[in-house]
PDB file of N, CA, C and O in Angstrom, chain B, residues numbered from 101:
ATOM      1  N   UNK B 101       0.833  -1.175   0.000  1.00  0.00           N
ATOM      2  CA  UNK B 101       0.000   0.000   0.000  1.00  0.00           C
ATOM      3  C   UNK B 101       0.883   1.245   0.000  1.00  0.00           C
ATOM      4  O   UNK B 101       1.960   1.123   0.584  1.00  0.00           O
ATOM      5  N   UNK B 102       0.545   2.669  -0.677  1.00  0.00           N
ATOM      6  CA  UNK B 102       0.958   3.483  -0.958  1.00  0.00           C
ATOM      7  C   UNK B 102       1.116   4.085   0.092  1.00  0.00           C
ATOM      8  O   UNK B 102       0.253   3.754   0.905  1.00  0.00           O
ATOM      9  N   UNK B 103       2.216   5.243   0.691  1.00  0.00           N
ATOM     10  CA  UNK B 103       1.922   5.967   1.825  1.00  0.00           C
ATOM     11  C   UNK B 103       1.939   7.213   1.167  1.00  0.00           C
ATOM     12  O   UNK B 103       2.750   7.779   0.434  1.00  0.00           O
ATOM     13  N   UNK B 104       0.746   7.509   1.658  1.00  0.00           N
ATOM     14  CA  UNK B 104       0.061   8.490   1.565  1.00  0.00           C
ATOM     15  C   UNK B 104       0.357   9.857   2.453  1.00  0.00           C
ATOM     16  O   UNK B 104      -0.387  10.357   3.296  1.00  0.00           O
ATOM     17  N   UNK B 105       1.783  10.363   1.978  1.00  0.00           N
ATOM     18  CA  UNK B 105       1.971  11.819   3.138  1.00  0.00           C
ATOM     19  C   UNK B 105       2.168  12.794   2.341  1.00  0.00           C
ATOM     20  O   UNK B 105       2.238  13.935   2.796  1.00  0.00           O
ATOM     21  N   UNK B 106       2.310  12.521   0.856  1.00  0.00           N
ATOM     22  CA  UNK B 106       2.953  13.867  -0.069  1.00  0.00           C
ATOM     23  C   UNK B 106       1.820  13.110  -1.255  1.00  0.00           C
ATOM     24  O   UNK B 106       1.143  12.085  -1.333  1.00  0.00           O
ATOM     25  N   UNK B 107       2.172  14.566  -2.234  1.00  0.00           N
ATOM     26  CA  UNK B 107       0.963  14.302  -3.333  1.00  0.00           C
ATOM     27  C   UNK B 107       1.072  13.078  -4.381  1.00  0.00           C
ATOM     28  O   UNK B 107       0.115  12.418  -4.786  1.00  0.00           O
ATOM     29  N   UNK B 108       2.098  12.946  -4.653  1.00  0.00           N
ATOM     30  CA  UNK B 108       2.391  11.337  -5.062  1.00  0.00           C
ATOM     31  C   UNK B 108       1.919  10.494  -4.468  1.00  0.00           C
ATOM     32  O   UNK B 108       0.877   9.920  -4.782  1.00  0.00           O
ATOM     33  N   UNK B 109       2.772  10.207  -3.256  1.00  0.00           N
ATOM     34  CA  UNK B 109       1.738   9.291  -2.628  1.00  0.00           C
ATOM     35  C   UNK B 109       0.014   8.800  -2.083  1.00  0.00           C
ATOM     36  O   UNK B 109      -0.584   7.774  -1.758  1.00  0.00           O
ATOM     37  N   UNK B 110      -0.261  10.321  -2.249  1.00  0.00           N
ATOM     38  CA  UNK B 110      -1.833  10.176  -2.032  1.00  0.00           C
ATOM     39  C   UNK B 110      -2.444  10.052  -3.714  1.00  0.00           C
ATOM     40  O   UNK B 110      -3.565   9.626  -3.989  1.00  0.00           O
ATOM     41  N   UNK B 111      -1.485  10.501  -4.665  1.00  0.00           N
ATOM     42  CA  UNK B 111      -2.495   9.988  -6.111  1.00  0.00           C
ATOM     43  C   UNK B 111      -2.468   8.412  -6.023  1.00  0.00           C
ATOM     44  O   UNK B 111      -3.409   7.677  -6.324  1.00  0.00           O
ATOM     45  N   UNK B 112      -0.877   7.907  -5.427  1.00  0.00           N
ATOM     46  CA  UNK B 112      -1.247   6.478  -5.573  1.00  0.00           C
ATOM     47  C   UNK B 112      -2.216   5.843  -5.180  1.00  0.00           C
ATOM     48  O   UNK B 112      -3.002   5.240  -5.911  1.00  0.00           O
ATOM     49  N   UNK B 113      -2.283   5.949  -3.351  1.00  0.00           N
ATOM     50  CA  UNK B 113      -3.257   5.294  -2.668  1.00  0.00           C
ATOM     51  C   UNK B 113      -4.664   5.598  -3.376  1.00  0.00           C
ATOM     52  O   UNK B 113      -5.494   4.689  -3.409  1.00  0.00           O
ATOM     53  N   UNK B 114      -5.028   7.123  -4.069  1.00  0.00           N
ATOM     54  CA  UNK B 114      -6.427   7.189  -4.186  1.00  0.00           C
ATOM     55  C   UNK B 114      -6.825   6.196  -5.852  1.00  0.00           C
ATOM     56  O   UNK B 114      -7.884   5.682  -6.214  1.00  0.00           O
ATOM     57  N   UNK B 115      -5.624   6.251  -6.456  1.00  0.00           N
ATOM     58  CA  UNK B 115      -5.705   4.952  -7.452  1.00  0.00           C
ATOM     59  C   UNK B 115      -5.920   4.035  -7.714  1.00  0.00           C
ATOM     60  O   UNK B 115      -6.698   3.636  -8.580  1.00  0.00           O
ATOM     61  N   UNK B 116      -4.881   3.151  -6.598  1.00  0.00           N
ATOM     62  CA  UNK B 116      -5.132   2.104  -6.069  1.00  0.00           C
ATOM     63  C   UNK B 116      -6.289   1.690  -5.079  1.00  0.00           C
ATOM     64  O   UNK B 116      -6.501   0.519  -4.764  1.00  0.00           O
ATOM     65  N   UNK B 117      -7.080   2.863  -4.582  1.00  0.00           N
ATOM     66  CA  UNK B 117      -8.639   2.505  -3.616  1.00  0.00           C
ATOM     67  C   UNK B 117      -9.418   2.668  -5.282  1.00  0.00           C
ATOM     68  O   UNK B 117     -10.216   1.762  -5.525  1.00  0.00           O
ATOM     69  N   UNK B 118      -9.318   3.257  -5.902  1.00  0.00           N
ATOM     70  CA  UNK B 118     -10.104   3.117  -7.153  1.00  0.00           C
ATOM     71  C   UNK B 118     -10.379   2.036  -8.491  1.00  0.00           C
ATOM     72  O   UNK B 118     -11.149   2.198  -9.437  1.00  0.00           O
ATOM     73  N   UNK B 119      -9.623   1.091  -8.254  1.00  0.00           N
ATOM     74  CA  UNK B 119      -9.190  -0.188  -8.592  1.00  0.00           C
ATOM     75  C   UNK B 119      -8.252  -0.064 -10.031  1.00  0.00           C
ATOM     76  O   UNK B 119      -8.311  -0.722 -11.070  1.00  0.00           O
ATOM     77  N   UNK B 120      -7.423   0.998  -9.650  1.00  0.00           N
ATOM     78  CA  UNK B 120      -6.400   1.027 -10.974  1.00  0.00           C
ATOM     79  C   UNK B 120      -5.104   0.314 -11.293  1.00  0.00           C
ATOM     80  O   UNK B 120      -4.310   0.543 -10.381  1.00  0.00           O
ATOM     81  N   UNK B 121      -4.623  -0.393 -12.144  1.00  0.00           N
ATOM     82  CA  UNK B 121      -4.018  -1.403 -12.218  1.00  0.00           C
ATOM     83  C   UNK B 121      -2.487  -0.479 -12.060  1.00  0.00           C
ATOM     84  O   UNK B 121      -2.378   0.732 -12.251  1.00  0.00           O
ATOM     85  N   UNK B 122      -1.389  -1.428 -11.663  1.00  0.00           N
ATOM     86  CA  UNK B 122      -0.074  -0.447 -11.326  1.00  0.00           C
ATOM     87  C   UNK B 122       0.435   0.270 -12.490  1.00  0.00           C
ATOM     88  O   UNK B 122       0.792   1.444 -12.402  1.00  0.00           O
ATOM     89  N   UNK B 123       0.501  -0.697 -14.071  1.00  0.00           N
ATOM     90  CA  UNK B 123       0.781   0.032 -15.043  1.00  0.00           C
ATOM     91  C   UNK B 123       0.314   1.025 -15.357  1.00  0.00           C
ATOM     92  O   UNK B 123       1.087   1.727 -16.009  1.00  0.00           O
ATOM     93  N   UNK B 124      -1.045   1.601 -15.114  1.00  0.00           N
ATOM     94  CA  UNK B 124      -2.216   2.334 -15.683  1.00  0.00           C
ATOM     95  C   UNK B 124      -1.742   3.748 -14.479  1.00  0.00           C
ATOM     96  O   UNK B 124      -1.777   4.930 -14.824  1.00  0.00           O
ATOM     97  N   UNK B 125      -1.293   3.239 -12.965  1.00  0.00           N
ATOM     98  CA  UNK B 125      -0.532   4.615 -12.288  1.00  0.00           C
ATOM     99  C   UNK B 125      -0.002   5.049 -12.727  1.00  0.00           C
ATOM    100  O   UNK B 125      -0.198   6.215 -13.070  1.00  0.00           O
ATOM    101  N   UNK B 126       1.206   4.247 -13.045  1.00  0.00           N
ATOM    102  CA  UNK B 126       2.273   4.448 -13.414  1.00  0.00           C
ATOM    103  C   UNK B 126       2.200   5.404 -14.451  1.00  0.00           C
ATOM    104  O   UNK B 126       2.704   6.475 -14.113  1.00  0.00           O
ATOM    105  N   UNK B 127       1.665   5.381 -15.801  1.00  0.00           N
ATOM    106  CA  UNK B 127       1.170   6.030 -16.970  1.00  0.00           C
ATOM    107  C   UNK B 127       0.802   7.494 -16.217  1.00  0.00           C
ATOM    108  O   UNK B 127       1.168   8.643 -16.467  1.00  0.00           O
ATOM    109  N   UNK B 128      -0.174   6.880 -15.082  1.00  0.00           N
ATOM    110  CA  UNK B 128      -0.820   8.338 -14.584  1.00  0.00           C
ATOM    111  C   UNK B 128      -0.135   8.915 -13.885  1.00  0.00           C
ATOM    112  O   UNK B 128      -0.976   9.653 -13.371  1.00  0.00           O
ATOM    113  N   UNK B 129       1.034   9.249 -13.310  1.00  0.00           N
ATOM    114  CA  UNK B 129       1.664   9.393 -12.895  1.00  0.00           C
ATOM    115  C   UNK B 129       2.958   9.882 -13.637  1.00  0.00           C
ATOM    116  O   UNK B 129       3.779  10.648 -13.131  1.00  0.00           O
ATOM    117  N   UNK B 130       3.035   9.387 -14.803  1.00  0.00           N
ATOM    118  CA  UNK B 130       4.167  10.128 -15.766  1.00  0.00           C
ATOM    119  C   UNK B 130       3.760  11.190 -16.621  1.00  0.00           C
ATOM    120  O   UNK B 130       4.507  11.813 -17.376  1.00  0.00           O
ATOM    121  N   UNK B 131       2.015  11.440 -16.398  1.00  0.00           N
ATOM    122  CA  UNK B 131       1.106  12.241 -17.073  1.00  0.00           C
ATOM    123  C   UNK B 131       1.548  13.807 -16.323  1.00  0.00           C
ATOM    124  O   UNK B 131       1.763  14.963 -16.685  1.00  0.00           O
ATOM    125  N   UNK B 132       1.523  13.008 -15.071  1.00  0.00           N
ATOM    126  CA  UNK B 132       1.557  14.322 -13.736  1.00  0.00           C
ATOM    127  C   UNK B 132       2.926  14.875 -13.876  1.00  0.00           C
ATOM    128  O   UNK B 132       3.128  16.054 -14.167  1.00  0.00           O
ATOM    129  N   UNK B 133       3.682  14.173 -13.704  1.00  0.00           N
ATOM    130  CA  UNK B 133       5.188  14.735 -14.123  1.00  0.00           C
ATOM    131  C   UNK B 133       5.703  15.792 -15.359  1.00  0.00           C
ATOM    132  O   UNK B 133       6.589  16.645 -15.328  1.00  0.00           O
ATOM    133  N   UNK B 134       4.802  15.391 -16.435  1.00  0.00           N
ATOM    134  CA  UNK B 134       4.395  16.351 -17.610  1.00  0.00           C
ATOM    135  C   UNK B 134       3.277  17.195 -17.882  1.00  0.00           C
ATOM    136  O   UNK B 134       2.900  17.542 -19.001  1.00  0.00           O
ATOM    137  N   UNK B 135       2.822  17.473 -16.890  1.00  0.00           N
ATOM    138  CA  UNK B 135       2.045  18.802 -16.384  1.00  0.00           C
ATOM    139  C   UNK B 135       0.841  18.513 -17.935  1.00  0.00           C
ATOM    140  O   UNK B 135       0.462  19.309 -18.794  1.00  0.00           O
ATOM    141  N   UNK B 136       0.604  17.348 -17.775  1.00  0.00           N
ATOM    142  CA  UNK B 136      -0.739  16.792 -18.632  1.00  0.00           C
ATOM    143  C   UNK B 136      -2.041  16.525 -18.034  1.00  0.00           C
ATOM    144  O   UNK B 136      -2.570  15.426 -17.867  1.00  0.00           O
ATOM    145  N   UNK B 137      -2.468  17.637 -17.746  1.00  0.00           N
ATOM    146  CA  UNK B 137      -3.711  17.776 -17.133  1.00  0.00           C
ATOM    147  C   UNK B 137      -4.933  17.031 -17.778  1.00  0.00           C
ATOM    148  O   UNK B 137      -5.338  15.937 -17.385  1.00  0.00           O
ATOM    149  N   UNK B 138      -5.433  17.698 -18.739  1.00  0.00           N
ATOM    150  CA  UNK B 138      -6.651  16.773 -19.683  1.00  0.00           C
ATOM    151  C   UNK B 138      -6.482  15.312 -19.767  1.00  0.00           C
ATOM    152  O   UNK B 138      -7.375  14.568 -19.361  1.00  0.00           O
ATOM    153  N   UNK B 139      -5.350  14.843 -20.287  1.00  0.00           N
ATOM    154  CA  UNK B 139      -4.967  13.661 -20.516  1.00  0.00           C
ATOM    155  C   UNK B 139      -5.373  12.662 -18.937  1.00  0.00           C
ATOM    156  O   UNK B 139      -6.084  11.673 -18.759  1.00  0.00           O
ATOM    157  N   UNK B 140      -4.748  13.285 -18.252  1.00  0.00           N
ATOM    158  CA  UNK B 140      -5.067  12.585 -16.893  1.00  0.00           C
ATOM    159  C   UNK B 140      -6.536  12.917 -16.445  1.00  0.00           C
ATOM    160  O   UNK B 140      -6.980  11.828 -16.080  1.00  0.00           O
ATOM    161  N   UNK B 141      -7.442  13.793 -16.298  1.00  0.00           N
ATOM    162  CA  UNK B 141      -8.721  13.811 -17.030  1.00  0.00           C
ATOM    163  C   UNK B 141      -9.289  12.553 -17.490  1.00  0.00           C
ATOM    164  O   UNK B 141      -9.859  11.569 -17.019  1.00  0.00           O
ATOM    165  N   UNK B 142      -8.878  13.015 -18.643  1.00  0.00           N
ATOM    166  CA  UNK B 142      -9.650  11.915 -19.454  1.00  0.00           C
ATOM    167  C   UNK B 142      -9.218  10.178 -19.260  1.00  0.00           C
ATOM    168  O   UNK B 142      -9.798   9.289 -19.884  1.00  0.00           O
ATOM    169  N   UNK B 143      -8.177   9.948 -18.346  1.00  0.00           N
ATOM    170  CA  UNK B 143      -7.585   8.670 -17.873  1.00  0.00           C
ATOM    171  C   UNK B 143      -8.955   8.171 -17.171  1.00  0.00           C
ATOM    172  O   UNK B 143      -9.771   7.334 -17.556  1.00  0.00           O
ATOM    173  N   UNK B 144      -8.922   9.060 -15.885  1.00  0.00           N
ATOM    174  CA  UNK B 144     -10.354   9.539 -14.664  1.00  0.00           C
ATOM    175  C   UNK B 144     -11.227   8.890 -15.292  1.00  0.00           C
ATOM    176  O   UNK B 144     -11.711   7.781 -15.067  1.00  0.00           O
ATOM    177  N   UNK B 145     -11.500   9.992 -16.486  1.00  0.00           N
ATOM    178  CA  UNK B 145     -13.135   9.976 -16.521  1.00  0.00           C
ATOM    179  C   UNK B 145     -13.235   8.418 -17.420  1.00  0.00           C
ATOM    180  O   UNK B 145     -14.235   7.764 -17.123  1.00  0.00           O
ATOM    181  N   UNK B 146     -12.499   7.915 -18.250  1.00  0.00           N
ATOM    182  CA  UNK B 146     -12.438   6.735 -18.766  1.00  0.00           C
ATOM    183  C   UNK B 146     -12.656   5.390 -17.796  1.00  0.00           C
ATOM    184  O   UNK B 146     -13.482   4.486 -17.917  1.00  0.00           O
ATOM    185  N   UNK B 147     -11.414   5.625 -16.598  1.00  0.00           N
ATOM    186  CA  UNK B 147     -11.677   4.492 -15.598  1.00  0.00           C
ATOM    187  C   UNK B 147     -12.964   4.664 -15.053  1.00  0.00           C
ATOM    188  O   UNK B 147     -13.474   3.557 -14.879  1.00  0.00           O
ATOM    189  N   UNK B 148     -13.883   5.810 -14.628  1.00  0.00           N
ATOM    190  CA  UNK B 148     -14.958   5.807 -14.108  1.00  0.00           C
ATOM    191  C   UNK B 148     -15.973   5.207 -14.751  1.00  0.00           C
ATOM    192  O   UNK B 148     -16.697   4.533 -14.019  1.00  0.00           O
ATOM    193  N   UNK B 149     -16.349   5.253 -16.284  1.00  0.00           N
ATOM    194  CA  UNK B 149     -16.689   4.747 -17.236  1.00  0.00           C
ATOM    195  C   UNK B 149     -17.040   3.316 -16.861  1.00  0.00           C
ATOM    196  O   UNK B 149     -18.116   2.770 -16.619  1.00  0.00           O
ATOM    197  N   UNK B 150     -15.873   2.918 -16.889  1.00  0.00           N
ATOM    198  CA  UNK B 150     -15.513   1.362 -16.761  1.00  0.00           C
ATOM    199  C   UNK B 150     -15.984   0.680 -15.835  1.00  0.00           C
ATOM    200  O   UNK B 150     -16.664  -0.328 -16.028  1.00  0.00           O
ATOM    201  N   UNK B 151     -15.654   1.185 -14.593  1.00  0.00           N
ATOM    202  CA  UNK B 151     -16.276   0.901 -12.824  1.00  0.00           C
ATOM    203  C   UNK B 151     -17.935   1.090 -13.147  1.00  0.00           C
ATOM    204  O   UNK B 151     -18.476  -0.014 -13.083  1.00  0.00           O
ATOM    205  N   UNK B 152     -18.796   2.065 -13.442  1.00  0.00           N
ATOM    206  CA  UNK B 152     -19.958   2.410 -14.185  1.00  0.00           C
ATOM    207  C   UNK B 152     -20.375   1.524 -14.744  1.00  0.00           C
ATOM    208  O   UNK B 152     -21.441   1.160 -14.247  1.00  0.00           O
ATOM    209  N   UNK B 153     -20.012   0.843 -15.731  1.00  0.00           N
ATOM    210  CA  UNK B 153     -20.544  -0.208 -16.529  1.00  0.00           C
ATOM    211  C   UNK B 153     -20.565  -1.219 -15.559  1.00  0.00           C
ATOM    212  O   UNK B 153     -21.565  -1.911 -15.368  1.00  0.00           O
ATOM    213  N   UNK B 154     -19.656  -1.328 -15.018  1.00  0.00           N
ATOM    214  CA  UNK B 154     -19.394  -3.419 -14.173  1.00  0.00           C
ATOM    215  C   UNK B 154     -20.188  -3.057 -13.254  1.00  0.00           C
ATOM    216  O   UNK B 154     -20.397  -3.856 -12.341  1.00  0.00           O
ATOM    217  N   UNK B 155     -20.680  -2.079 -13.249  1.00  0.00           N
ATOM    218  CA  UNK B 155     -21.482  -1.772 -11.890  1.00  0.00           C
ATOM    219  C   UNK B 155     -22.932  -2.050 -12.427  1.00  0.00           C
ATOM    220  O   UNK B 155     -23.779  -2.612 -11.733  1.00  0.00           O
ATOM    221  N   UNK B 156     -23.196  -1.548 -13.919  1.00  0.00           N
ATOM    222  CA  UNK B 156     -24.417  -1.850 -14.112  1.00  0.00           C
ATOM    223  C   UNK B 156     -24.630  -3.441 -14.566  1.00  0.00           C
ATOM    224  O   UNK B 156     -25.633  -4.091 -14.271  1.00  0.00           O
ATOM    225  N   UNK B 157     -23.589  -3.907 -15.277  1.00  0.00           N
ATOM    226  CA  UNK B 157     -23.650  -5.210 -15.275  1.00  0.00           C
ATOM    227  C   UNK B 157     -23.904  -5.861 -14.193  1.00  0.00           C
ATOM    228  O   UNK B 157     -24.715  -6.766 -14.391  1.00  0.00           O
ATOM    229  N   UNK B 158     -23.454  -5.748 -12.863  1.00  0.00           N
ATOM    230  CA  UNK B 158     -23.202  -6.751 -11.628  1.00  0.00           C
ATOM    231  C   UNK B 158     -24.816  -6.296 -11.115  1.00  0.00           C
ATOM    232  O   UNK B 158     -25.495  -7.258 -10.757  1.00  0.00           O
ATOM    233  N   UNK B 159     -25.351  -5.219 -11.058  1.00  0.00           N
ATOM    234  CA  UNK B 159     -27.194  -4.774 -10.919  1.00  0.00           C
ATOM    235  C   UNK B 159     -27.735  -5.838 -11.830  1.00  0.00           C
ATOM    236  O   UNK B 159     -28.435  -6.626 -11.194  1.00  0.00           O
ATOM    237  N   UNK B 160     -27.621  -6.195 -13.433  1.00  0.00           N
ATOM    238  CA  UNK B 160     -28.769  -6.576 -13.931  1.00  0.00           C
ATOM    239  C   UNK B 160     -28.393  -7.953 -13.121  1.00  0.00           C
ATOM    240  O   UNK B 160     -29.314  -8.549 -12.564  1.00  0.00           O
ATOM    241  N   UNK B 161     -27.221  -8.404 -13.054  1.00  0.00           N
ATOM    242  CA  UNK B 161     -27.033  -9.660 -12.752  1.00  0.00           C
ATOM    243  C   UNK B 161     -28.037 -10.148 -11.028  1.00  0.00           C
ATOM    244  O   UNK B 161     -28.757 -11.105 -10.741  1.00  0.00           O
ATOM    245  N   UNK B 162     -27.543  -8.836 -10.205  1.00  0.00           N
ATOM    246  CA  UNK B 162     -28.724  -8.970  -9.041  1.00  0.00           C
ATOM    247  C   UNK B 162     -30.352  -8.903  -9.697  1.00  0.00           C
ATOM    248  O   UNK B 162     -31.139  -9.812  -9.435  1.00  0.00           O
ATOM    249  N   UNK B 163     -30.559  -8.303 -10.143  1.00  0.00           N
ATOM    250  CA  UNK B 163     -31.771  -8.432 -10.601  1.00  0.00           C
ATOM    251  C   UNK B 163     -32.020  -9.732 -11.499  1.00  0.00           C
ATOM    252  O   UNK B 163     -33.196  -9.767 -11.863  1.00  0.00           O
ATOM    253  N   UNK B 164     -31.593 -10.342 -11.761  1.00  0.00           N
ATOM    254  CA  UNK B 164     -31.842 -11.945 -12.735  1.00  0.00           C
ATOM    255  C   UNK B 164     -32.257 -12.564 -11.135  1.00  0.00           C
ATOM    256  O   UNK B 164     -33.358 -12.973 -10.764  1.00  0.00           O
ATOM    257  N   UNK B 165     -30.868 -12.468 -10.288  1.00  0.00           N
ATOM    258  CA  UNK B 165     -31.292 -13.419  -9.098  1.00  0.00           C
ATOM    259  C   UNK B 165     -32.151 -13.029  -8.370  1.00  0.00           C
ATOM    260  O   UNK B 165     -32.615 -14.012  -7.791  1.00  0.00           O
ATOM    261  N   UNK B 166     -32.776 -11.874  -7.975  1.00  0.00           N
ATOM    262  CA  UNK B 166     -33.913 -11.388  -7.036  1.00  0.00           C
ATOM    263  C   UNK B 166     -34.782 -11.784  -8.387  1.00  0.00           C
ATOM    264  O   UNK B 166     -35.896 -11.387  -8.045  1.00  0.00           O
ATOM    265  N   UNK B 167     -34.903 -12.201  -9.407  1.00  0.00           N
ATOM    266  CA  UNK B 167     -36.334 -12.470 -10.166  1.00  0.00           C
ATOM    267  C   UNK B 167     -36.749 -14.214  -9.876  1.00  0.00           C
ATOM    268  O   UNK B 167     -37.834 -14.778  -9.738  1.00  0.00           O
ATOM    269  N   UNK B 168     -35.319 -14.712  -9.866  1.00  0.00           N
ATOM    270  CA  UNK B 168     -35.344 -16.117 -10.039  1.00  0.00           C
ATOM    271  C   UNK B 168     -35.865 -16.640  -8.296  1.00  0.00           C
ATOM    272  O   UNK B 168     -36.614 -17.610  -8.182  1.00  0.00           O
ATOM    273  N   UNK B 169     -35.363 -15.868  -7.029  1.00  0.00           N
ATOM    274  CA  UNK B 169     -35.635 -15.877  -5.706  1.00  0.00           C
ATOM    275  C   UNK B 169     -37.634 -15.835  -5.654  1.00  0.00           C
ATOM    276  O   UNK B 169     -38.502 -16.615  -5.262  1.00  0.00           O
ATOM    277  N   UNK B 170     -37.613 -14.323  -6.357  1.00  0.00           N
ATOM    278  CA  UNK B 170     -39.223 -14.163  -6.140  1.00  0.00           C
ATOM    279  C   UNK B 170     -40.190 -15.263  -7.046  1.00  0.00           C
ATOM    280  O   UNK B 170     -41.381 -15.177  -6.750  1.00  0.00           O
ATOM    281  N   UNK B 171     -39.908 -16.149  -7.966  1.00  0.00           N
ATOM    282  CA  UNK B 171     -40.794 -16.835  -8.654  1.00  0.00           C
ATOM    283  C   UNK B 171     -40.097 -18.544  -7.849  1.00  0.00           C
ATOM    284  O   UNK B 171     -40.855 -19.510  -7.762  1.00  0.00           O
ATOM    285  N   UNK B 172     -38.951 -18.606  -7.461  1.00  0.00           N
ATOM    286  CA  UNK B 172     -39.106 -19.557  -6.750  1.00  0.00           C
ATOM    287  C   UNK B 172     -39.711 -19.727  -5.593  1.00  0.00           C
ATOM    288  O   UNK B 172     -40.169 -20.825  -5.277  1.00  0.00           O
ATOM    289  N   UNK B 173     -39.812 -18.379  -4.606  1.00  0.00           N
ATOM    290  CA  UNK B 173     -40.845 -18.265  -3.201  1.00  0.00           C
ATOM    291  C   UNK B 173     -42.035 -18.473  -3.560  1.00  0.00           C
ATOM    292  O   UNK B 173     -42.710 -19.126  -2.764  1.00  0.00           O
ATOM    293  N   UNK B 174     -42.543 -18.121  -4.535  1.00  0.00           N
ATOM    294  CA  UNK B 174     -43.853 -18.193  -4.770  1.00  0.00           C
ATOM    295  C   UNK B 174     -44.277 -19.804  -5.304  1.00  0.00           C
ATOM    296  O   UNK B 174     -45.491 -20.002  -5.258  1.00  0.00           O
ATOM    297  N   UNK B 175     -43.751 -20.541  -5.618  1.00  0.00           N
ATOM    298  CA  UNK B 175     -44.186 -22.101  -5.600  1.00  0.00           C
ATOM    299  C   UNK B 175     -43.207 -22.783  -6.245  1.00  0.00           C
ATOM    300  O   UNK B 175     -43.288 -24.004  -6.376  1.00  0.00           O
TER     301      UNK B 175
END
């Protein structure tokens, strides 16, 4: 785990709580070094994207099983 006392270290940790893979820091992180603002932006808003989707995937998937729960309670 990252220690988190200087701004490096807190982009890591908040990366790594965000489920970003080490290469993909790393990248983000050589973004920061080159004062590439948008780019790292658009890294963000891409990984959020991503988390977003598996999120709606892993919902319909609860919802298949709360359908299959409620028609099995019922007989």
């Amino acid at each position: 785990m990252a220690e988190a006392t200087d701004r490096s270290g807190m982009l890591i940790q908040n990366l790594e709580d965000a489920g970003c893979e080490q290469a993909d820091i790393a990248q983000f992180l050589q973004l920061e070094q080159e004062g590439r603002r948008p780019e790292q932006l658009r890294f963000l808003r891409a990984h959020r994207t991503t988390l977003l989707n598996r999120l709606q995937v892993s919902q319909r998937q609860i919802d298949c099983l709360d359908y299959l729960i409620y028609q099995m309670d019922r007989g």
